[in-house]
PLY file of the C-alpha trace (Angstrom):
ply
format ascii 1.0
element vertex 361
property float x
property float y
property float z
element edge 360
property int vertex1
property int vertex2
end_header
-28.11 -96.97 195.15
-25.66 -97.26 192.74
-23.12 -94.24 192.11
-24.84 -93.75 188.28
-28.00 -93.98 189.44
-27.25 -91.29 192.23
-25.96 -89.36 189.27
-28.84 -89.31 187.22
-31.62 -88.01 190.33
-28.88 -84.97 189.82
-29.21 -84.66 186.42
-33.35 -85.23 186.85
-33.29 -82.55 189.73
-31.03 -80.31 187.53
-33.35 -80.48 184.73
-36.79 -79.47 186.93
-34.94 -76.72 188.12
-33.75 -75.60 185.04
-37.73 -76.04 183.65
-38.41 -73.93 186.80
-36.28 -71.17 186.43
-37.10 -70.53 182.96
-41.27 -70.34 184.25
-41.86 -65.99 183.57
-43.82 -67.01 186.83
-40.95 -68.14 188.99
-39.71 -64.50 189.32
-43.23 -63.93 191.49
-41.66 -64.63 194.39
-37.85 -63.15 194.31
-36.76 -65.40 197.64
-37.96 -68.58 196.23
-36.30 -67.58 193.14
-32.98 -67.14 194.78
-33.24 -70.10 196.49
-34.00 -72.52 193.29
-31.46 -70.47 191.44
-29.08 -71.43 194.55
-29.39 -74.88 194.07
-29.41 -74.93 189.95
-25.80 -73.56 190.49
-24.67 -75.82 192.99
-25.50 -78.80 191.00
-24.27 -77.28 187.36
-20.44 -78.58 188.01
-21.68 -82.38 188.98
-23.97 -81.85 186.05
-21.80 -80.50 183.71
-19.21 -83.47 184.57
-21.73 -86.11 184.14
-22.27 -85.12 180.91
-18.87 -85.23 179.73
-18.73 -88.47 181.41
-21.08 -89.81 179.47
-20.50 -87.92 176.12
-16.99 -89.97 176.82
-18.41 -93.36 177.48
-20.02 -93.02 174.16
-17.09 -92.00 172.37
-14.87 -94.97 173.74
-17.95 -97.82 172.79
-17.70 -96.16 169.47
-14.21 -96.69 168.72
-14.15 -100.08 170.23
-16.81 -100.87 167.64
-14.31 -99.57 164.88
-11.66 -101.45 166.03
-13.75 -104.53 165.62
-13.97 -104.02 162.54
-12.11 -104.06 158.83
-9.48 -101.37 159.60
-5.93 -101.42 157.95
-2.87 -101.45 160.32
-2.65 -97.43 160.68
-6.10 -96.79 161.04
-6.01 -99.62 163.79
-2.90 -97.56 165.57
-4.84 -94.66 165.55
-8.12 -95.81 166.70
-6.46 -97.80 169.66
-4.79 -94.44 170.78
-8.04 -92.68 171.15
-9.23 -95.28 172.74
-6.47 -95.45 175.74
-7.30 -91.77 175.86
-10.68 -92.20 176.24
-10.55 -94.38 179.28
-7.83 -92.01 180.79
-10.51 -89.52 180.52
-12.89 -91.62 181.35
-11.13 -92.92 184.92
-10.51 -89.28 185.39
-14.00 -87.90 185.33
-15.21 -90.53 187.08
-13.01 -89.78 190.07
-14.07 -86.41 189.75
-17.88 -87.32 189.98
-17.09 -89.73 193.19
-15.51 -86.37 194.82
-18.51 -84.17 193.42
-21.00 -86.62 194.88
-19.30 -86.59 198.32
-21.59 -84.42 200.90
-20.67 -81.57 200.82
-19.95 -79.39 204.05
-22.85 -76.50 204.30
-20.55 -73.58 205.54
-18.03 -73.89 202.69
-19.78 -71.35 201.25
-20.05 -68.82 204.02
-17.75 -65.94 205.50
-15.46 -67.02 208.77
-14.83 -65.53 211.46
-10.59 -66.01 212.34
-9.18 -65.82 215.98
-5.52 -65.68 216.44
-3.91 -65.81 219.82
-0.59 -66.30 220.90
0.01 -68.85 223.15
3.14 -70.42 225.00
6.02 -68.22 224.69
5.25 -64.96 225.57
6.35 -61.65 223.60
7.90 -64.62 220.83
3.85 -66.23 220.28
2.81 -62.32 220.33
4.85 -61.44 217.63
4.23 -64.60 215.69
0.26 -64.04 216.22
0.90 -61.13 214.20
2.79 -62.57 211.71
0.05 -65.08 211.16
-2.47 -62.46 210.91
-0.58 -61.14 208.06
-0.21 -64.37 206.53
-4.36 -64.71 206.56
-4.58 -60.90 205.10
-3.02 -61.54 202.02
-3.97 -64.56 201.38
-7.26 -63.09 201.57
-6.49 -60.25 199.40
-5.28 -62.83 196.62
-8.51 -64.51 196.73
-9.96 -61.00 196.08
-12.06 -61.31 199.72
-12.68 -58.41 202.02
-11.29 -58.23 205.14
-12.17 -56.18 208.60
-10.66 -56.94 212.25
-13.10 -57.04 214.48
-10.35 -56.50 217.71
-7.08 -56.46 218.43
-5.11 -56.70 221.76
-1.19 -55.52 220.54
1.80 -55.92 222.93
4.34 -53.12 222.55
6.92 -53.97 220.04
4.10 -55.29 217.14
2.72 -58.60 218.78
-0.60 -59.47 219.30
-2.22 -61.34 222.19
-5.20 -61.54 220.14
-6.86 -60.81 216.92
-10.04 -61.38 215.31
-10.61 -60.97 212.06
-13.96 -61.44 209.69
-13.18 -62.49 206.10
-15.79 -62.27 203.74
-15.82 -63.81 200.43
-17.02 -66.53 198.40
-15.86 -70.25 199.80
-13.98 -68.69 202.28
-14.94 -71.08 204.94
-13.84 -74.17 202.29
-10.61 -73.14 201.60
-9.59 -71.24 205.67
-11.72 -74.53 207.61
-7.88 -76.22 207.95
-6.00 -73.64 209.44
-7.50 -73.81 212.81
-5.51 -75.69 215.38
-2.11 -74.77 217.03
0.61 -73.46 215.06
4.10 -73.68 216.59
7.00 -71.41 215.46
10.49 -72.64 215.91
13.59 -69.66 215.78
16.18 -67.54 217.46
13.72 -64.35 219.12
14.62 -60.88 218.42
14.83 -60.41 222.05
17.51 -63.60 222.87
20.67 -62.60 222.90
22.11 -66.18 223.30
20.99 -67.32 219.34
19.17 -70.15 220.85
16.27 -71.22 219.61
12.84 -71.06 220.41
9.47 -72.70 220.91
6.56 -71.27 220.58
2.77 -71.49 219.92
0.46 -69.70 218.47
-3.76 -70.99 218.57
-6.20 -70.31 215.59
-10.12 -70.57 215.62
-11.59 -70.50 211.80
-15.55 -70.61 212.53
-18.09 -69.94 209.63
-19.90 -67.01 209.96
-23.26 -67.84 211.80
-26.76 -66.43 210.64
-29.91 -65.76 213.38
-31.22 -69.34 211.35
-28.14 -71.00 212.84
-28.37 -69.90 216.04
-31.33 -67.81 217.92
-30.07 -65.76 220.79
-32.53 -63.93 222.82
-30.63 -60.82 224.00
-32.89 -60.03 226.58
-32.64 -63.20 228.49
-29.42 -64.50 227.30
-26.95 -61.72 227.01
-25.08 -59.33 229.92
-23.57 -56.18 228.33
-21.14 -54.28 229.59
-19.63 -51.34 228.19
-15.66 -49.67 229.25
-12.85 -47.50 227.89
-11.60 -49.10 225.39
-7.93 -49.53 225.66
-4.71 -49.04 223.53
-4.45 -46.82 220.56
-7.17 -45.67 218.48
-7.83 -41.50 218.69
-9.14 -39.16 221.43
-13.17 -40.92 220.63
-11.66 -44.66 221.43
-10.22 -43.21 224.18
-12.60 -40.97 226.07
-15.96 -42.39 225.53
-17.17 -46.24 226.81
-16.96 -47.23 223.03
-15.81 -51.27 224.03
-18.47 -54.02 224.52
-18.65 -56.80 226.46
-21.04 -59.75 226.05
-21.35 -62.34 228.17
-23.69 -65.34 226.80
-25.30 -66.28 230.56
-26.42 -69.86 229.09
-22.94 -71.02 228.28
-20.61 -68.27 230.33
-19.23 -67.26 226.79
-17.45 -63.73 227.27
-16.86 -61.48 223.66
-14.89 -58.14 223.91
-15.07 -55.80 221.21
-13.40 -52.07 221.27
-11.57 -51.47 217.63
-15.11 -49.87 216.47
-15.98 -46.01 217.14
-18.80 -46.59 218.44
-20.70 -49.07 220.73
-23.42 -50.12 218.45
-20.55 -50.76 216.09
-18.58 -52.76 218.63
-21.76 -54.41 219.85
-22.92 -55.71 216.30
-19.25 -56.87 215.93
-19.26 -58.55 219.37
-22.74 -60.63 218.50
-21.55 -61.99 215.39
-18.61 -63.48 217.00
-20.51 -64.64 219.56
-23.25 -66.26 217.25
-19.92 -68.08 215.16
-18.41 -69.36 218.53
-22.30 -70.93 219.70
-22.68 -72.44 216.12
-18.78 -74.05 216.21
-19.46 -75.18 219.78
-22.88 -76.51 218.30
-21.08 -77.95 215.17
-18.17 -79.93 217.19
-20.87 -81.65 219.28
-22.17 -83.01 216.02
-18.65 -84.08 214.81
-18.24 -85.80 218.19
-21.25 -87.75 217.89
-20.81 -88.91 214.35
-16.92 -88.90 213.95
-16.73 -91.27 217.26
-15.10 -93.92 215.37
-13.58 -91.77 213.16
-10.44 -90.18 213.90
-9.98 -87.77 210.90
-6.84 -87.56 209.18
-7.00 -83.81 208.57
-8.51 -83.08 211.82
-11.57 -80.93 212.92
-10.00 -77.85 213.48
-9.78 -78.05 217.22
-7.44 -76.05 219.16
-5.82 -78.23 221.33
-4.75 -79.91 218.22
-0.87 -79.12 216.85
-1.51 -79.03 212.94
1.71 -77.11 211.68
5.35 -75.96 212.54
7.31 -73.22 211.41
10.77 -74.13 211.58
12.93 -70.47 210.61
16.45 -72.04 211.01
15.34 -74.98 208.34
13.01 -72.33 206.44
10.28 -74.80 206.45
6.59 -75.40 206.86
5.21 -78.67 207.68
1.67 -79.84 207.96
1.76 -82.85 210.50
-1.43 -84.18 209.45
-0.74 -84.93 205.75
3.22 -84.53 206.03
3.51 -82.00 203.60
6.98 -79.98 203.70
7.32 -76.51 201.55
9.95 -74.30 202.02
10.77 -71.04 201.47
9.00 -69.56 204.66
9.18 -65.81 204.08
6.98 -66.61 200.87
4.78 -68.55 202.89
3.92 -65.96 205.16
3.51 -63.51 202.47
0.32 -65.20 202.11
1.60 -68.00 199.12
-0.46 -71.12 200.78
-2.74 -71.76 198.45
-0.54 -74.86 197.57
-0.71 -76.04 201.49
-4.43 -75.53 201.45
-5.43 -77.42 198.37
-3.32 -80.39 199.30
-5.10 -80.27 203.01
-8.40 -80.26 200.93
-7.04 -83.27 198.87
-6.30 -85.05 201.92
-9.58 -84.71 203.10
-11.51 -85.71 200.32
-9.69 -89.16 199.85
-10.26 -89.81 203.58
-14.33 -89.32 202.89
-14.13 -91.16 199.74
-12.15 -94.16 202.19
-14.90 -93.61 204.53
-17.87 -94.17 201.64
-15.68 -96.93 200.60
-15.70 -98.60 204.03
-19.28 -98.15 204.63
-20.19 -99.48 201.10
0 1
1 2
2 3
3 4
4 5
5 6
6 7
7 8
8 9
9 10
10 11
11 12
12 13
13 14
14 15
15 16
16 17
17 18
18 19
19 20
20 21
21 22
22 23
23 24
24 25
25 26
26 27
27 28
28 29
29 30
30 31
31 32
32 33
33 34
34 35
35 36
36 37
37 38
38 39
39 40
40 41
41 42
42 43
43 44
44 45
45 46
46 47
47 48
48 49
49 50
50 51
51 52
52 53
53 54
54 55
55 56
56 57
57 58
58 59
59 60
60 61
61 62
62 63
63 64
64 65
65 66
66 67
67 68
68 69
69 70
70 71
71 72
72 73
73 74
74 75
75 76
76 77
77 78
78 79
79 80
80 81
81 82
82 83
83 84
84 85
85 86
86 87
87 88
88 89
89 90
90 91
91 92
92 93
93 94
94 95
95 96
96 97
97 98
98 99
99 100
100 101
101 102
102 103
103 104
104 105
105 106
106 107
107 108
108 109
109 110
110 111
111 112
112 113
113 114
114 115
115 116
116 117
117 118
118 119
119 120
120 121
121 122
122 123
123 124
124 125
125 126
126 127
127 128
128 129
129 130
130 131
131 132
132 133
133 134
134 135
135 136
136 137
137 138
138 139
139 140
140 141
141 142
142 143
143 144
144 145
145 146
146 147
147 148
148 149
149 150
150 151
151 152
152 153
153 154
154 155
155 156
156 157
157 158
158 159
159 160
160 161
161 162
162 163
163 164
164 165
165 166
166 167
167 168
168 169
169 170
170 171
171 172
172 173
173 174
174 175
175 176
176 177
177 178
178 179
179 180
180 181
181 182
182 183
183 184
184 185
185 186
186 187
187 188
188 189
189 190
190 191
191 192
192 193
193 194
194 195
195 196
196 197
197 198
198 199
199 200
200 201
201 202
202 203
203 204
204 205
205 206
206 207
207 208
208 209
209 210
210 211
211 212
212 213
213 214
214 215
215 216
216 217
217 218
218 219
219 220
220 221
221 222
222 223
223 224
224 225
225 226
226 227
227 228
228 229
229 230
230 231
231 232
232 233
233 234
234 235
235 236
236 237
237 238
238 239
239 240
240 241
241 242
242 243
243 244
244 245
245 246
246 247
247 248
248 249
249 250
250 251
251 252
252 253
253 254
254 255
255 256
256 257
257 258
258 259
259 260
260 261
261 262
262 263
263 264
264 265
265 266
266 267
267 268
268 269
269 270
270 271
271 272
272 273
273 274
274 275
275 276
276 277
277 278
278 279
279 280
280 281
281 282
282 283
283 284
284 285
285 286
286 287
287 288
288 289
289 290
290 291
291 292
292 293
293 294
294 295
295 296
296 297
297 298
298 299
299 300
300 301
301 302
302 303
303 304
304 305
305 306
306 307
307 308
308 309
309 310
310 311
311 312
312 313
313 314
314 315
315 316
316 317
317 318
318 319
319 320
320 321
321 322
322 323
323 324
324 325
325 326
326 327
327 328
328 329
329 330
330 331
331 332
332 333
333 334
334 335
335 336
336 337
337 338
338 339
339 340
340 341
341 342
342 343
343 344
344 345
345 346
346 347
347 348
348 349
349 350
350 351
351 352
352 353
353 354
354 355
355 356
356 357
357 358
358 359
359 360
């Protein structure tokens, strides 16, 4: 099947739904209505696109027909203009639609679930943890998403060992899926007294948000909870009562800890949704390995072991060693300006799966 003729079972689709949705009897049933509703938006970009496509396509055969035809020399500049602009449009859209018409992921859509945890380098990958949490905070707040940490383990001069974080907002997922990976921070510590640099690393998990359709846990059979003082600061009720959870998932040996809430249901309703996110990632890279096997992936999956970006504070420079992208001005950066970084990751990706449908075709 041709890419127009993949284009127009949109369009038809589009238009039954449309024909749906405007049925006074669709509204019978609300989740059904939600649903086709759902899928009339999702489709109203590639839709929209084809159209000016199209409307374009008809504009340039028009002028080509003029330009056949008994012009003088000025009308003949004119209408040969339009028409170089027409295909420049018309290349463009069309390059749009092949991107549109790529598959697209199913979480992009959905909240994440962010784990930050320092790695080699002791206090140094603490403190940079932190500073990455930051990072992810405002950048969040830019995109006008909420944000809530889930828990925290500090160190004692503003470093953490770990965070988790839930981010919730729309096409969160699509926009955060590249950050996960190892991060590595190059500087002089705060704590060397020498001036000599540094190297150290700092792991990050980005996992969409999983629902009870994603993955089913039976908490009777599957789950061991545990409940302890929680530990560090958080007031005289954090303190004194067994507010922290901990899960262990007995199928897999999966362990969740969750104390930052004031209470235990809190913590425990905390600790199940990370747990449900971590199943359906572990779930979703056994997929990738399957049908990536002879696909390496030039932006990568995500994975941990997997060194994606350095920090380098002496050069004040961040570089993306998948796409070899280089931006400056690090404290910027980390102020939570990487919209730039992520939109060229999400380029990146997109021409590999357009190579890939290219290959296959």
């Amino acid at each position: 099947m041709s890419m127009f003729d993949k284009l127009n079972d949109v369009e038809n689709h589009y238009e039954e739904l449309s024909t749906r949705l405007s049925d006074p009897a669709a509204t019978s049933d609300m989740s059904e209505y939600q649903r086709i509703a759902k899928q009339h938006n999702d489709l109203t970009e590639i839709v929209t696109q084809y159209r000016e496509y199209k409307d374009a396509i008809k504009q340039l055969h028009q002028t080509e027909e003029m330009l056949h035809g008994p012009l003088d020399d000025d009308m003949k500049e004119l209408a040969q203009m339009e028409l170089d602009e027409l295909k420049t449009r018309r290349d463009e859209l069309e390059e749009k639609l092949k991107i549109l018409l790529l598959p697209k992921d199913p979480n992009d859509d959905k909240d994440v679930i962010v784990e930050i945890r320092g790695g080699a380098g002791g206090e140094e990958a603490a403190l940079f943890a932190g500073e990455l949490l930051r990072m992810y905070l405002r950048y969040a707040e830019k995109q006008g998403w909420k944000t809530e940490l889930v828990s925290t383990n500090e160190t004692g001069i503003g470093g953490y060992k770990e965070a988790i974080v839930e981010i919730h907002g729309h096409g969160a997922y699509s926009k955060m899926k590249f950050e996960g990976g190892v991060h590595r921070v190059q500087r002089v510590p705060a704590t060397e007294s020498g001036g000599r640099i540094h190297t150290s690393t700092v792991t990050v998990a980005v996992m969409p948000e999983a629902e009870d359709v994603d993955i089913q846990i039976n908490i009777e059979r599957d789950i061991k909870r545990e409940h302890t003082l929680s530990q560090g600061a958080g007031g005289q009720n954090v303190q004194k009562n067994e507010t922290a959870v901990r899960l262990t998932h007995l199928p897999t040996g999966m362990v969740v800890t969750c104390q930052d809430q004031r209470s235990q249901l809190q913590n425990f309703e905390k600790a199940m949704r990370v747990l449900r996110a971590r199943l359906y990632e572990s779930e979703m890279a056994k997929q990738r390995e399957a049908t990536d096997a002879n696909r390496l992936g030039m932006v990568g999956r995500g994975m941990r072991a997997e060194k994606i970006r350095t920090y380098n504070f002496p050069q004040d420079r961040m570089t993306d060693h998948r796409i070899g992208l280089t931006m400056y001005n690090l404290p910027t950066l980390l102020a939570g300006e990487i919209q730039e970084m992520i939109d060229n990751l999400n380029a990146a990706d997109q021409a590999e799966k357009l190579q890939a449908e290219t290959t296959v075709v």
